[in-house]
C-alpha positions, 0 to 999 in steps of 0.5 A: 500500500502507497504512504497516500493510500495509508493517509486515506486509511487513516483519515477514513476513521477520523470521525468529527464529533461536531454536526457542523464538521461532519457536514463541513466534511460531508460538503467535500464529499458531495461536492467533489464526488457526487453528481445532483440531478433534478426531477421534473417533480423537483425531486433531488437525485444524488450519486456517488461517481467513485469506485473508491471504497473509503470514500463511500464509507465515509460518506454514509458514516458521515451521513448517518451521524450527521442526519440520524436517520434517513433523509431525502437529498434534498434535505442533505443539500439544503443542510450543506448548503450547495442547492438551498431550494430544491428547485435551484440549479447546482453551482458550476463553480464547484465550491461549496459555502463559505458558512460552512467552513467559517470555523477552524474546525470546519476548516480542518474536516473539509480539508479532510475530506478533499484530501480523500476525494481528490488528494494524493502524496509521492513517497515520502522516503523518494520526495516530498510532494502533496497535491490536490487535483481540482477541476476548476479555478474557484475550487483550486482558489477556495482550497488555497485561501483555506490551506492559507488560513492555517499559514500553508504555502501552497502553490497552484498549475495548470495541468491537462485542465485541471487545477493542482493545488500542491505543497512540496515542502517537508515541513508543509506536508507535515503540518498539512497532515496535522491540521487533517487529523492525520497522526499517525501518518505524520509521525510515519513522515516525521521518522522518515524525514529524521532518517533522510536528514541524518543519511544526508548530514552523514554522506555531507560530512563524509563528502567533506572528509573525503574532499580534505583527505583529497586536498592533504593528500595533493599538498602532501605530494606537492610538497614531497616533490618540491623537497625531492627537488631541492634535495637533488639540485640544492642539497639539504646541508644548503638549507637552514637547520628549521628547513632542513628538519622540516625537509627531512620530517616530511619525506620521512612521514609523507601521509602525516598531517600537519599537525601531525609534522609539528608535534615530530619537530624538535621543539614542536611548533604548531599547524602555521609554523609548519605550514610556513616552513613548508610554504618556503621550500616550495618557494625554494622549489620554484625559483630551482625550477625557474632557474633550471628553466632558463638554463635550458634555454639558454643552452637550446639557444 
């Protein structure tokens, strides 16, 4: 089963207590899922156009709390509020009535029940991605101006006609999740964002480790070059005793690291001090390799 289908699961069997959060959830239902036709006798005929189990459920539990017993559709519509006379024509705009959905908790069971009828999220061990699929603007524009309420930023597209309504943040989906009643969902998220954010703190400080170890490693080289050099065309006994000791130090302990070549030294001396040892016979190095150069011009000449 897919994390999106899990939150579906779980929302399923978050009941509101209130009559005006399960009529609030109910809206979204019918709004999204149902399709009204009238009679020529006025009557109000109801069907529910989808083939997923939990949002049938959910409808009549909903329905059954809400109402008690049974009633005619007419009467389910005025109470939600999409078709206040029976003989009215139902909204194109396909939002539902901002009476409805005026208190918070009402926010948050109308949330919950877009998210069944026409929400989905990606994995969330792959990415984060939550989006809504709405049919029209105004839904897309009610649904954001709600998720805006509770301080979610959420964005809009245009995608093969439809509206998505989405939220690509961790930290978005997360408080989305909350804010639906969707708990244990949110502490499944919360664990996997925990692990992927420790993985990746791990693999940057590996990566940072590795780029040092990289870097020590090249200057390492370098400067083993640079004192083979001098060795071979200055000669050690040519260089002051600090160099000379340094010199030697390095091409006896060529993987040592700084630090490391400072606490060898006689007396010690710290990571800048050998660095600018160091740097001198490089410097040395260079100005044996200019001259090497221009001799050998001046012979090819």
């Amino acid at each position: 089963m897919s994390f999106s289908s899990k939150v579906k699961e779980e929302l399923a069997t978050v009941i509101p207590t209130g009559r005006h959060c399960q009529l609030a959830e109910l809206a979204a239902i019918i709004r999204l899922c149902a399709k009204v036709e009238y009679r020529a006798n006025g009557e109000a005929r109801m069907e529910l156009q989808t083939e997923n189990e939990l949002i049938i459920r959910k409808y009549f539990t909903l329905l059954r709390k809400a109402f008690i017993i049974n009633t005619d559709v007419s009467k389910v519509l005025q109470a939600i509020r999409l078709y206040p006379d029976s003989g009215s024509e139902p909204d194109p705009k396909g939002t539902v009535s901002s009476l409805l959905i005026r208190n918070t908790c009402c926010k948050r069971a109308y949330l919950r029940g877009v998210f069944i009828c026409i929400g989905s999220m990606s994995d969330p061990k792959k990415n984060y991605h939550l989006e809504f699929v709405c049919s029209c603007e105004e839904q897309a524009d009610q649904l954001l101006e709600i998720m805006n309420s509770f301080h979610l930023e959420g964005k809009s597209i245009v995608r093969k006609k439809n509206h998505i309504v989405y939220v690509k943040e961790g930290s978005g989906i997360a408080d989305l999740l909350n804010i639906i009643g969707a708990h244990h969902s949110l502490m499944d998220l919360e664990n996997l964002r925990i692990e992927k954010e420790v993985r990746n703190s791990v693999n940057r400080q590996v990566n940072c480790e590795t780029a040092n170890i990289g870097k020590t490693v090249t200057a390492a080289s370098r400067q083993i070059e640079d004192i083979i050099l001098i060795k071979e065309r200055y000669g050690f006994g040519n260089l002051p005793d600090n160099l000379r000791e340094m010199a030697e130090i390095r091409l006896e302990y060529p993987e040592s690291s700084l630090k490391e070549l400072g606490g060898i030294l006689n007396p010690p001396v710290g990571k800048s001090g050998v660095n600018h040892r160091l740097r001198k016979l490089s410097e040395l190095a260079d100005k044996l390799k200019e001259q090497f150069r221009f001799k050998k011009e001046e012979e090819d000449g």
